[in-house]
PDB file of N, CA, C and O in Angstrom:
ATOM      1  N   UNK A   1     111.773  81.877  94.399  1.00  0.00           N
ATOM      2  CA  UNK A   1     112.032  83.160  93.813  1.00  0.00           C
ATOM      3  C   UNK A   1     112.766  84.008  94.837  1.00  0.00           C
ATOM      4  O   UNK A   1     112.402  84.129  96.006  1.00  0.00           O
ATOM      5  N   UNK A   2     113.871  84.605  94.275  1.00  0.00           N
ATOM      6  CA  UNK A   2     114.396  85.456  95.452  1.00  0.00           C
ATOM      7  C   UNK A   2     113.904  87.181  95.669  1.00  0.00           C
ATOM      8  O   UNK A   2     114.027  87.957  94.722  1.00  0.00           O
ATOM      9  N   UNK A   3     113.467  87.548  96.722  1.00  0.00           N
ATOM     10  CA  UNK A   3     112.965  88.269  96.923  1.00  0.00           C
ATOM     11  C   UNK A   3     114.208  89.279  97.724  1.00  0.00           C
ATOM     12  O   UNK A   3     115.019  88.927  98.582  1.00  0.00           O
ATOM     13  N   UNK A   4     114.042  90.431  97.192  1.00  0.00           N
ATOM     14  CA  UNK A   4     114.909  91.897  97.812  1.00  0.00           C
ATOM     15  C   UNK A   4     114.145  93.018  97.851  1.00  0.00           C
ATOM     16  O   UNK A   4     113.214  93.404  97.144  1.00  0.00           O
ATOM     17  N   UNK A   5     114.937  93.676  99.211  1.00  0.00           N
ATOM     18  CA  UNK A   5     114.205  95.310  99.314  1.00  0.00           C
ATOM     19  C   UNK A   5     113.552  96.028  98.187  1.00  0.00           C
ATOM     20  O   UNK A   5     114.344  96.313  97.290  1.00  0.00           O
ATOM     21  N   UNK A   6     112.529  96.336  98.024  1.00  0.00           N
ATOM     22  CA  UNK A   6     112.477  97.389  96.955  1.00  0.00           C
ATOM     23  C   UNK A   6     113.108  99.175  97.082  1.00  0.00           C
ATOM     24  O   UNK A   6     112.928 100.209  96.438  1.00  0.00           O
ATOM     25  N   UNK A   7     113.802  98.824  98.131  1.00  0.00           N
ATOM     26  CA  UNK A   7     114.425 100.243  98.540  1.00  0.00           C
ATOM     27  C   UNK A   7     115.337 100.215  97.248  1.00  0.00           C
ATOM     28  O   UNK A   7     115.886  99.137  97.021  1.00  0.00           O
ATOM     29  N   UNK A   8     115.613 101.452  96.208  1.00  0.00           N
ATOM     30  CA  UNK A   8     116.631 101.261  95.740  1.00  0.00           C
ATOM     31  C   UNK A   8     116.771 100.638  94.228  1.00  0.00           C
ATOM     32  O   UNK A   8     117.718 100.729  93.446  1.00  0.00           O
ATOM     33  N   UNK A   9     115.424  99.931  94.071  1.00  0.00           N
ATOM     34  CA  UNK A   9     115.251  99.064  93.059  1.00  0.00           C
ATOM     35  C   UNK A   9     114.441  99.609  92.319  1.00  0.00           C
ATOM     36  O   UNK A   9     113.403  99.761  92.963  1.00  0.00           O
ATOM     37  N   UNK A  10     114.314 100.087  91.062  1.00  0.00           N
ATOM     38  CA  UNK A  10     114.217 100.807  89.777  1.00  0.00           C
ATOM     39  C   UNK A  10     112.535  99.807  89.113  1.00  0.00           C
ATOM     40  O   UNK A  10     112.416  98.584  89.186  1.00  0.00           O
ATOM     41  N   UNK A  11     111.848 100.426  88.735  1.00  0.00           N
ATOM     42  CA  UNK A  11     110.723  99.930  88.304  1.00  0.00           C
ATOM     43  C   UNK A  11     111.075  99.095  87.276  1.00  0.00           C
ATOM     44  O   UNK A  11     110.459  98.031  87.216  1.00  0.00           O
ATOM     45  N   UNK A  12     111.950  99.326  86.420  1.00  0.00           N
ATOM     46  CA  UNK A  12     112.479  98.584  84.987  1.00  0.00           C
ATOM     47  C   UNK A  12     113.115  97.192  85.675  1.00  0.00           C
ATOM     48  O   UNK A  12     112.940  96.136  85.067  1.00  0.00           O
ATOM     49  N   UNK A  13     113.691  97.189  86.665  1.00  0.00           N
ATOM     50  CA  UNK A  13     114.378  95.751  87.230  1.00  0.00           C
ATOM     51  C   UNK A  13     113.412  94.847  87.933  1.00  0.00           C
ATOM     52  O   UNK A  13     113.465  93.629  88.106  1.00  0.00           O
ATOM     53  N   UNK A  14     112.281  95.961  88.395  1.00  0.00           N
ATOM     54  CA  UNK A  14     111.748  94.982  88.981  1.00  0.00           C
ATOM     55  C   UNK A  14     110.402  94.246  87.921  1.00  0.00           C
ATOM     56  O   UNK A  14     109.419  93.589  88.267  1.00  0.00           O
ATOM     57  N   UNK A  15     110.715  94.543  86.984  1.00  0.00           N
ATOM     58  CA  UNK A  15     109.864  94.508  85.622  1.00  0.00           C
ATOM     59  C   UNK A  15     110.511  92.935  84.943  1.00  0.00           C
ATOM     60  O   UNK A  15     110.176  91.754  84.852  1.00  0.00           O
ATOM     61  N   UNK A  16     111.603  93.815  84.581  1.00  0.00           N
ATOM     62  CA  UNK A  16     112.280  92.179  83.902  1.00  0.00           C
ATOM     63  C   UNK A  16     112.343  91.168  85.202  1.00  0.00           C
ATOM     64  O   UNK A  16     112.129  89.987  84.928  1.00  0.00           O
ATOM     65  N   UNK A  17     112.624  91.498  86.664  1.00  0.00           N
ATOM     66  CA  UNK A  17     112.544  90.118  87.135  1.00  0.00           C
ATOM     67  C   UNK A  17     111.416  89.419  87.349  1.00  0.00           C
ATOM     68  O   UNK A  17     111.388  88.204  87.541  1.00  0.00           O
ATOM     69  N   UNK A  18     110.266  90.300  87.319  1.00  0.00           N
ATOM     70  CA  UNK A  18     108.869  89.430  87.132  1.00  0.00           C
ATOM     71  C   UNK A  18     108.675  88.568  85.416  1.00  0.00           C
ATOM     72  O   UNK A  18     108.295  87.415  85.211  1.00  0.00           O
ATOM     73  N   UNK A  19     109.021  89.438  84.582  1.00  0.00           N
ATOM     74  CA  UNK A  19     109.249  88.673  83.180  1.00  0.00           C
ATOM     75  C   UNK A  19     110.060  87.062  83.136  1.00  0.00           C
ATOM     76  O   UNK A  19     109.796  85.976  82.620  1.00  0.00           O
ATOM     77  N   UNK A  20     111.466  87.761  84.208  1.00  0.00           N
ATOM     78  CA  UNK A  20     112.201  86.473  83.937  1.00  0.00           C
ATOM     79  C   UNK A  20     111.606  85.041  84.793  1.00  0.00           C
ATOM     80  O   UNK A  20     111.756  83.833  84.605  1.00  0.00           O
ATOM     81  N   UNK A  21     110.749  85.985  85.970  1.00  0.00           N
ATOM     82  CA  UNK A  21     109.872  84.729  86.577  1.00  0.00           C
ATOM     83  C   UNK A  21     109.235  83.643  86.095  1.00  0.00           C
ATOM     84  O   UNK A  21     109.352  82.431  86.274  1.00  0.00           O
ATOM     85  N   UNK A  22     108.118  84.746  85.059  1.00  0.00           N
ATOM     86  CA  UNK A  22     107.192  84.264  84.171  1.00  0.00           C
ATOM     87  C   UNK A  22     107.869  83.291  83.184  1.00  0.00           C
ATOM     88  O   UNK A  22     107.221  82.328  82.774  1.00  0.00           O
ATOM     89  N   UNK A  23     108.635  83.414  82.942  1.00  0.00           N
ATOM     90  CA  UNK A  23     109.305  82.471  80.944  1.00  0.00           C
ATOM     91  C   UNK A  23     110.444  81.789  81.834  1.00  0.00           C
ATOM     92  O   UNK A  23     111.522  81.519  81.305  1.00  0.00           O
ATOM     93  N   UNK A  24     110.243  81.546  83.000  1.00  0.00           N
ATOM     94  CA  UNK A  24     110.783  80.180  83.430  1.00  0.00           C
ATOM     95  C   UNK A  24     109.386  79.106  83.525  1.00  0.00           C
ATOM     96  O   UNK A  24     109.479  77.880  83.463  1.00  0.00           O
ATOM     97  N   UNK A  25     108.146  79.842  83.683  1.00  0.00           N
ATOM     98  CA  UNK A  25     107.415  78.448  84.347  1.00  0.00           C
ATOM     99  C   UNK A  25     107.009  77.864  83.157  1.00  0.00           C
ATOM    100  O   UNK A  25     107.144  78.423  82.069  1.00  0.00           O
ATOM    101  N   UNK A  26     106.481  76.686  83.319  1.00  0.00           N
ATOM    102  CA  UNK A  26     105.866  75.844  82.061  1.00  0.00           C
ATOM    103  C   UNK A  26     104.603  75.931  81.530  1.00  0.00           C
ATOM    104  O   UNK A  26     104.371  75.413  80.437  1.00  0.00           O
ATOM    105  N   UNK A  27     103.350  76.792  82.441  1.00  0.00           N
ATOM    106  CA  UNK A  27     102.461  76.588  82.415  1.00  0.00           C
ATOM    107  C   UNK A  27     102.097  77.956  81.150  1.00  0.00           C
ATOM    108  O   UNK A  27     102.292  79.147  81.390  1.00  0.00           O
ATOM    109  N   UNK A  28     101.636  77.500  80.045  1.00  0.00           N
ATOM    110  CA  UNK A  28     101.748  79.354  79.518  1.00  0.00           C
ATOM    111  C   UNK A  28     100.589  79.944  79.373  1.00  0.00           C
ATOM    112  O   UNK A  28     100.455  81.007  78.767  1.00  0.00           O
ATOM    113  N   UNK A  29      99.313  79.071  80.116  1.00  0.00           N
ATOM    114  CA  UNK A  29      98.199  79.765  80.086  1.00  0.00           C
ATOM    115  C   UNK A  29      97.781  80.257  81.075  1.00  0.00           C
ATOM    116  O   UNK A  29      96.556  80.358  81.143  1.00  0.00           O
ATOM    117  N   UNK A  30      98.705  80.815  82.362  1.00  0.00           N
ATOM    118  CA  UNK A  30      98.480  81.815  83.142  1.00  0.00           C
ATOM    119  C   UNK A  30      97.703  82.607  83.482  1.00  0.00           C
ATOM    120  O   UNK A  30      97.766  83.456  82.593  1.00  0.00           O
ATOM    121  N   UNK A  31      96.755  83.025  84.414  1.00  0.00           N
ATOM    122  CA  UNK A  31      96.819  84.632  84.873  1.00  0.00           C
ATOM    123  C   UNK A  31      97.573  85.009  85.687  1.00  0.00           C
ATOM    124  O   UNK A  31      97.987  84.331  86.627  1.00  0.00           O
ATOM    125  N   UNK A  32      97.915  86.358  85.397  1.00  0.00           N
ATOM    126  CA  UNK A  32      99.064  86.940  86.374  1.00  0.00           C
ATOM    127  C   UNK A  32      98.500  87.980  87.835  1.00  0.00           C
ATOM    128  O   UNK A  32      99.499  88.698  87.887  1.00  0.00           O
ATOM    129  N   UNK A  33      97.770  88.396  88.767  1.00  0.00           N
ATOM    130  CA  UNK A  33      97.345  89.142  89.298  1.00  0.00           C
ATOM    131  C   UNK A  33      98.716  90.454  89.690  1.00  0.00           C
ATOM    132  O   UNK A  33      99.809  90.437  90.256  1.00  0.00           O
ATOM    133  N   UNK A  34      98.006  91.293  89.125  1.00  0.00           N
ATOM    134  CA  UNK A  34      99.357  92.040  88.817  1.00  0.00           C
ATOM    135  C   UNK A  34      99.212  92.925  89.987  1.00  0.00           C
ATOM    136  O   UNK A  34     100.203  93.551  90.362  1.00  0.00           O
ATOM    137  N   UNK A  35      98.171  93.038  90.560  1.00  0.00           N
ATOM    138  CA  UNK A  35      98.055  94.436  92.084  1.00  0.00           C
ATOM    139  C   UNK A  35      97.252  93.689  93.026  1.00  0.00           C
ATOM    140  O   UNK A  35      96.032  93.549  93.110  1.00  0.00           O
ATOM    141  N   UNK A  36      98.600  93.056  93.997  1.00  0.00           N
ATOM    142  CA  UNK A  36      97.190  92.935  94.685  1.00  0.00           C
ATOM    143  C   UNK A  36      98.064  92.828  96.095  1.00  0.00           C
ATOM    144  O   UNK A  36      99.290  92.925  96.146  1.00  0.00           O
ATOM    145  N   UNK A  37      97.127  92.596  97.299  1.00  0.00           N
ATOM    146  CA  UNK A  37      97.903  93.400  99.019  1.00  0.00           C
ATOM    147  C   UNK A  37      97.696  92.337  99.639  1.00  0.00           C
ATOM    148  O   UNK A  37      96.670  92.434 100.313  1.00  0.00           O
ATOM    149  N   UNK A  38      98.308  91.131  99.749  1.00  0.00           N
ATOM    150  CA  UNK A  38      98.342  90.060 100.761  1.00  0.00           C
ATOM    151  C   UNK A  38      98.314  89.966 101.803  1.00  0.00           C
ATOM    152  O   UNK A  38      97.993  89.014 102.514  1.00  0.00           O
ATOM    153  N   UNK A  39      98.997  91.965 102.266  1.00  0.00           N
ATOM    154  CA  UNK A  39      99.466  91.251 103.559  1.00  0.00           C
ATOM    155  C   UNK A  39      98.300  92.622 104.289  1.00  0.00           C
ATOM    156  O   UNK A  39      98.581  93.438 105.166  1.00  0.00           O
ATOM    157  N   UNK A  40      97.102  92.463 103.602  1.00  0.00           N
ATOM    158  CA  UNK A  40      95.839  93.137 104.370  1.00  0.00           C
ATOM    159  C   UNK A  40      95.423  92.669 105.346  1.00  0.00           C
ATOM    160  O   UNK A  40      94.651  91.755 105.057  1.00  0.00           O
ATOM    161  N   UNK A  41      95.635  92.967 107.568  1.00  0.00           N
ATOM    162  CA  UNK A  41      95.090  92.035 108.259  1.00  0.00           C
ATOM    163  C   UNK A  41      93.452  91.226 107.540  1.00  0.00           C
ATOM    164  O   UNK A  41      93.295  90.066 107.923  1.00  0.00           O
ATOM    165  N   UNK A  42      92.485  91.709 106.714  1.00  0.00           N
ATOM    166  CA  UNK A  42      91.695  90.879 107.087  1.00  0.00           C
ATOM    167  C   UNK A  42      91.788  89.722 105.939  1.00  0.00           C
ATOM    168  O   UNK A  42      90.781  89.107 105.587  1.00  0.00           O
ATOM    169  N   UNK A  43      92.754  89.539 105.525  1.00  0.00           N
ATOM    170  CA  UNK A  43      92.686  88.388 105.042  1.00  0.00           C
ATOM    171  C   UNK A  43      94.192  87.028 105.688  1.00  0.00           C
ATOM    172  O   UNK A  43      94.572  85.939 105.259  1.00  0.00           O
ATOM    173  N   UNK A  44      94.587  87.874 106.814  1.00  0.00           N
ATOM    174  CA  UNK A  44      95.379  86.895 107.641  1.00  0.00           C
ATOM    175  C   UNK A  44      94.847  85.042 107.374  1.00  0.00           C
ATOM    176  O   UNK A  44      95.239  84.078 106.717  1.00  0.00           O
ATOM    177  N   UNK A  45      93.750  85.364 108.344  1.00  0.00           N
ATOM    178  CA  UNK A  45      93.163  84.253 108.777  1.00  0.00           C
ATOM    179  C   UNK A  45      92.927  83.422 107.109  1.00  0.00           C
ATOM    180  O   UNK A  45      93.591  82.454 106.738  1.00  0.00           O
ATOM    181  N   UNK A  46      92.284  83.818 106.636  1.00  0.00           N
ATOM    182  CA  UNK A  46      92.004  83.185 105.328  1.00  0.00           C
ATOM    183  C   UNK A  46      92.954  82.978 104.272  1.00  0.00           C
ATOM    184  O   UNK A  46      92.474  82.626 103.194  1.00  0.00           O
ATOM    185  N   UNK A  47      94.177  83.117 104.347  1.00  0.00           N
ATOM    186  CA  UNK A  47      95.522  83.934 103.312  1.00  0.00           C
ATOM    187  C   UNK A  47      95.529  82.483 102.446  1.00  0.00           C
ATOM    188  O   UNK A  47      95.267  82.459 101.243  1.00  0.00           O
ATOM    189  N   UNK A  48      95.857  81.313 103.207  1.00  0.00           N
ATOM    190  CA  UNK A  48      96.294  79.918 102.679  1.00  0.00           C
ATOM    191  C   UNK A  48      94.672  79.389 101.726  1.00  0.00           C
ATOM    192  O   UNK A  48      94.972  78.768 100.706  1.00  0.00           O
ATOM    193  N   UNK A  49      93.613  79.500 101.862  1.00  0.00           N
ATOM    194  CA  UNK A  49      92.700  78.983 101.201  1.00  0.00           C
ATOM    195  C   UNK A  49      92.240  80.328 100.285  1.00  0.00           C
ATOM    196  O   UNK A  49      91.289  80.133  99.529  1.00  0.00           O
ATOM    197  N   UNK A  50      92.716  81.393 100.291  1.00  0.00           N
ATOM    198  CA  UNK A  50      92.542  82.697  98.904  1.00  0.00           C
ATOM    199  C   UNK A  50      93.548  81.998  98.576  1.00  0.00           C
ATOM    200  O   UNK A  50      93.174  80.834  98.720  1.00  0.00           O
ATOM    201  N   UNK A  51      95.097  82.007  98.054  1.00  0.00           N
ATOM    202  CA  UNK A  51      95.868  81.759  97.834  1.00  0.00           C
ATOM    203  C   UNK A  51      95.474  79.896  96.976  1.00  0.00           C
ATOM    204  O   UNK A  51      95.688  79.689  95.782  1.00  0.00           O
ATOM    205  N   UNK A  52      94.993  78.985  97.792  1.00  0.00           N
ATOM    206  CA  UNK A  52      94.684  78.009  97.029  1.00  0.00           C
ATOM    207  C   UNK A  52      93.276  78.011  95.966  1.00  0.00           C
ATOM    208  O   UNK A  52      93.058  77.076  95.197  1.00  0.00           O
ATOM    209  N   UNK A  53      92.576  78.959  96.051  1.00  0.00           N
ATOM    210  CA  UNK A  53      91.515  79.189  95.090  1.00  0.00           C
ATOM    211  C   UNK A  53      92.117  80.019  94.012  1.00  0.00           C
ATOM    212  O   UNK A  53      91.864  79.937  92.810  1.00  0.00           O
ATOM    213  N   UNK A  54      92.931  80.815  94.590  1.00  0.00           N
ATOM    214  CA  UNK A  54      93.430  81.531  93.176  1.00  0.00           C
ATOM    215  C   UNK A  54      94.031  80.568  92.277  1.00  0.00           C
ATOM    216  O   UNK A  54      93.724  80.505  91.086  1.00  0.00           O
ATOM    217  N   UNK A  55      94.983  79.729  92.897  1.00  0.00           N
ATOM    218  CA  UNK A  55      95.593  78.869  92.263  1.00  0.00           C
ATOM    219  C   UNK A  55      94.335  77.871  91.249  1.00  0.00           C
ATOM    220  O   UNK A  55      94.372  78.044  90.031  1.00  0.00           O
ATOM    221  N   UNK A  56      93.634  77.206  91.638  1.00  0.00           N
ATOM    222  CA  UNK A  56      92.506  76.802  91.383  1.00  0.00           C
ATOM    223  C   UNK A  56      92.068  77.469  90.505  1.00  0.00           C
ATOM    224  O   UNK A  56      91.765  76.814  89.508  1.00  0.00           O
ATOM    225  N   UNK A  57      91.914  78.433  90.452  1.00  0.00           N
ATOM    226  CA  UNK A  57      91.478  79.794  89.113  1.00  0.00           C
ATOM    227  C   UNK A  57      92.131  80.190  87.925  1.00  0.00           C
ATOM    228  O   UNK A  57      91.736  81.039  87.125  1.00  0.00           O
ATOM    229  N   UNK A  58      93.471  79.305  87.854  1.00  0.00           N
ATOM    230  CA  UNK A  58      94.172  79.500  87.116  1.00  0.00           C
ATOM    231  C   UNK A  58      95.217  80.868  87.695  1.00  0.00           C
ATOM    232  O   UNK A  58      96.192  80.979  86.953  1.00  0.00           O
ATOM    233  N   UNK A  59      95.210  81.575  88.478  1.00  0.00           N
ATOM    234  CA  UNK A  59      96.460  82.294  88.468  1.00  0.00           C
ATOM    235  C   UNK A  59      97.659  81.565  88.997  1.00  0.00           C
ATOM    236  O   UNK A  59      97.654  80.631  89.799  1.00  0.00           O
ATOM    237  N   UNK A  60      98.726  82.161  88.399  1.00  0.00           N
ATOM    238  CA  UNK A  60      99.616  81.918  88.510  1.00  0.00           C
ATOM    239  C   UNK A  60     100.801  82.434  89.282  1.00  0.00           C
ATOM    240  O   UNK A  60     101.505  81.601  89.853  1.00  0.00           O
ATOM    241  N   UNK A  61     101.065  83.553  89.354  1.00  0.00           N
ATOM    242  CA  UNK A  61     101.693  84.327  89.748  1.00  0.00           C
ATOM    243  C   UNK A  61     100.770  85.566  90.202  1.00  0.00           C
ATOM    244  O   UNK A  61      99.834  85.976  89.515  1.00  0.00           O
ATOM    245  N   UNK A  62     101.286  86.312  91.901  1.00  0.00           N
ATOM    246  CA  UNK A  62     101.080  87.061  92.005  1.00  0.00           C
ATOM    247  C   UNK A  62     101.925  88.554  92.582  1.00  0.00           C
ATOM    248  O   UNK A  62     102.746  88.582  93.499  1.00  0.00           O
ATOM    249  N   UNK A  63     101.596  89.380  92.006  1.00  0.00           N
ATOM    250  CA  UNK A  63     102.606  90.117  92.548  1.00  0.00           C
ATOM    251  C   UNK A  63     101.775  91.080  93.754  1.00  0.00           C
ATOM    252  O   UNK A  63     100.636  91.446  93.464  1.00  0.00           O
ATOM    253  N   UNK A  64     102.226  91.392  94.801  1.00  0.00           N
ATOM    254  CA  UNK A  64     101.605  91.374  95.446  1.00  0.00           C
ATOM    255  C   UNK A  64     102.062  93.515  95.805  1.00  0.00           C
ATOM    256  O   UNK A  64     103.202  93.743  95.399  1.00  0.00           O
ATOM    257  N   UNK A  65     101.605  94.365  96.208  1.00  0.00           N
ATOM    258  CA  UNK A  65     101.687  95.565  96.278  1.00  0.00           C
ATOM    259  C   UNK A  65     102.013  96.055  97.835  1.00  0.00           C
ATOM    260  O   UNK A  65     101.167  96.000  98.728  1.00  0.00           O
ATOM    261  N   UNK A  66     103.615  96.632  98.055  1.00  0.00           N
ATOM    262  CA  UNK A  66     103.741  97.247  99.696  1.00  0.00           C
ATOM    263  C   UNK A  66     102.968  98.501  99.720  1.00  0.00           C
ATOM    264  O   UNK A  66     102.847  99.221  98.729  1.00  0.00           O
ATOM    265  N   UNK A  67     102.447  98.746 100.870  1.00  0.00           N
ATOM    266  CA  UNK A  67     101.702 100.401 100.427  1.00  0.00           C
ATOM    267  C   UNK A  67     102.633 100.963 101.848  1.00  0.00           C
ATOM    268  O   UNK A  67     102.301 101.969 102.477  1.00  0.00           O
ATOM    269  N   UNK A  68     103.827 100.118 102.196  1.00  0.00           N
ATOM    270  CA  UNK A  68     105.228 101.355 103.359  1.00  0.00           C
ATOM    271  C   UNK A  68     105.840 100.040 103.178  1.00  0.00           C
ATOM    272  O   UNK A  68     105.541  98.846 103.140  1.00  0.00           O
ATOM    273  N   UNK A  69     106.892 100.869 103.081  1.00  0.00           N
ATOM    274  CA  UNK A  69     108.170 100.064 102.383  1.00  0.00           C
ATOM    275  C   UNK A  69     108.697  99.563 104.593  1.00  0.00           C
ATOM    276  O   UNK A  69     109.334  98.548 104.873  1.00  0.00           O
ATOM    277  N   UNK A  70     108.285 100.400 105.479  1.00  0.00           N
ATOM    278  CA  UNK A  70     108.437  99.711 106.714  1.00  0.00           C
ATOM    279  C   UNK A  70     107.456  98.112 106.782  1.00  0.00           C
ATOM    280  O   UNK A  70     107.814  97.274 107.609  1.00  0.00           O
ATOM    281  N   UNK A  71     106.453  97.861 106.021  1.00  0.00           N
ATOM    282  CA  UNK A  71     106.007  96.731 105.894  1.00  0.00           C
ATOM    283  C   UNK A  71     106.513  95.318 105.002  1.00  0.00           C
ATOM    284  O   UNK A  71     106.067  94.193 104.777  1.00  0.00           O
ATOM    285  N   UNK A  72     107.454  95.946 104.731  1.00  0.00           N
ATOM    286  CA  UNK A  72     108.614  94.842 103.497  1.00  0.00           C
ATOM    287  C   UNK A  72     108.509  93.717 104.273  1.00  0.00           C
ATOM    288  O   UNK A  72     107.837  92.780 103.843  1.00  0.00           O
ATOM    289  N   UNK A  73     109.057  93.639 105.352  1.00  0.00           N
ATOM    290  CA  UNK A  73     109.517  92.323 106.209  1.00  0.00           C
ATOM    291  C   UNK A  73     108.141  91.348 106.282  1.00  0.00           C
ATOM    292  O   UNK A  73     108.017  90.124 106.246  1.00  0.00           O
ATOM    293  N   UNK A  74     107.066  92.558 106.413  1.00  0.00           N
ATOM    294  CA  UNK A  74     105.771  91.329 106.667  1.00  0.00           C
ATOM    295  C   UNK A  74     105.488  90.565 105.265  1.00  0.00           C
ATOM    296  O   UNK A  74     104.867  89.505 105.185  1.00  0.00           O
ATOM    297  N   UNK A  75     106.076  91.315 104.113  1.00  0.00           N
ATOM    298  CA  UNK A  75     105.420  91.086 102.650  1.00  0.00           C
ATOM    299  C   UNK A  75     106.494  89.587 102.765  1.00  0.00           C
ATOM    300  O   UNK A  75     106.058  88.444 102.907  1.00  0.00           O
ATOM    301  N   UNK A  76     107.319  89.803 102.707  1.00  0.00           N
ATOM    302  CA  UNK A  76     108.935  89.109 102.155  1.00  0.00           C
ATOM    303  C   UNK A  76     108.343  87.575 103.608  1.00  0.00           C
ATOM    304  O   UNK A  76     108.994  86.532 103.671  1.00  0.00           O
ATOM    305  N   UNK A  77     107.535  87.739 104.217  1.00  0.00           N
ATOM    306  CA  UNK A  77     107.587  86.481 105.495  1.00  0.00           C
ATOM    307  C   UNK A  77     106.233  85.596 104.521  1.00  0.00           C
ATOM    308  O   UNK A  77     106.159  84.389 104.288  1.00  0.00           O
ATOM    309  N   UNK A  78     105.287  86.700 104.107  1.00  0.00           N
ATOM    310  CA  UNK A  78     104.458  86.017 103.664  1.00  0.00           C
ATOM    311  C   UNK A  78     104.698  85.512 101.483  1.00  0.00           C
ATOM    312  O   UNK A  78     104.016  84.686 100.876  1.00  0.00           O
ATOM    313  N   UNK A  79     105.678  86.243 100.988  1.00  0.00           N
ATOM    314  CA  UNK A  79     106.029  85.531 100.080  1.00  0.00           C
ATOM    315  C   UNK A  79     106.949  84.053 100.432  1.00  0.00           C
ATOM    316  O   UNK A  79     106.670  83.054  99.770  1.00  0.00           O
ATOM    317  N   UNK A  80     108.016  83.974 101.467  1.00  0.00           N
ATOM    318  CA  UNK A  80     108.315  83.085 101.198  1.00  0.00           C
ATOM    319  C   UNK A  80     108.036  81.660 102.093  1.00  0.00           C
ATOM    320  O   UNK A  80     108.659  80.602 102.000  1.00  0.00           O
ATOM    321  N   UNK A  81     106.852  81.996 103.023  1.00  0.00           N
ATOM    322  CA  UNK A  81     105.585  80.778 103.453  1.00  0.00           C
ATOM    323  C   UNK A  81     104.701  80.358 102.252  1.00  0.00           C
ATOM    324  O   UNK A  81     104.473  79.166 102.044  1.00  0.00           O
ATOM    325  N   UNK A  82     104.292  81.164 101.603  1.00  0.00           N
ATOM    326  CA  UNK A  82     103.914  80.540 100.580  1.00  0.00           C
ATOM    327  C   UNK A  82     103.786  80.828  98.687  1.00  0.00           C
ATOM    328  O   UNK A  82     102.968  80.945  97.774  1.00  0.00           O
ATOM    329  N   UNK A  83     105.654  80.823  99.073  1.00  0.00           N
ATOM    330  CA  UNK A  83     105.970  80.246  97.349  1.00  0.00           C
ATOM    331  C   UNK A  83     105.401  79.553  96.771  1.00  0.00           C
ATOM    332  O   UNK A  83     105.751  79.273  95.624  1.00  0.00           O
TER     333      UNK A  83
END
């Protein structure tokens, strides 16, 4: 999935590109975790086995929430370690 600044980027775009995410995958019984903060230090250490239980749980997609857009770079390192 390609990932860009949200500097700049309009709630409606970043809407349809999570849509267009979704109605590419095959799986259609999904959950989607729609708020959630990955890149909270205390779940560093643990990130790869939350991440494989969710999966395990049936979610599918997560979108994950910047709370400072100066933290983009850490979000954007840890979306694309583990796409």
């Amino acid at each position: 999935m390609e990932l860009t600044s949200p500097v700049g980027v309009d709630h409606f775009t970043a809407a349809l590109r999570v849509i267009a995410t979704i109605s590419r995958t095959t799986e259609k019984n999904m959950l989607i975790d729609s708020h959630c903060h990955l890149d909270f230090p205390e779940l560093n250490e643990d990130l790869p086995a939350l991440l494989a239980r969710a999966r395990e749980a049936g979610v599918g997609l997560m979108v994950t929430i910047s709370t400072r857009v100066a933290k983009f770079a850490d979000l954007k390192e840890i979306v694309e370690t583990h796409d």
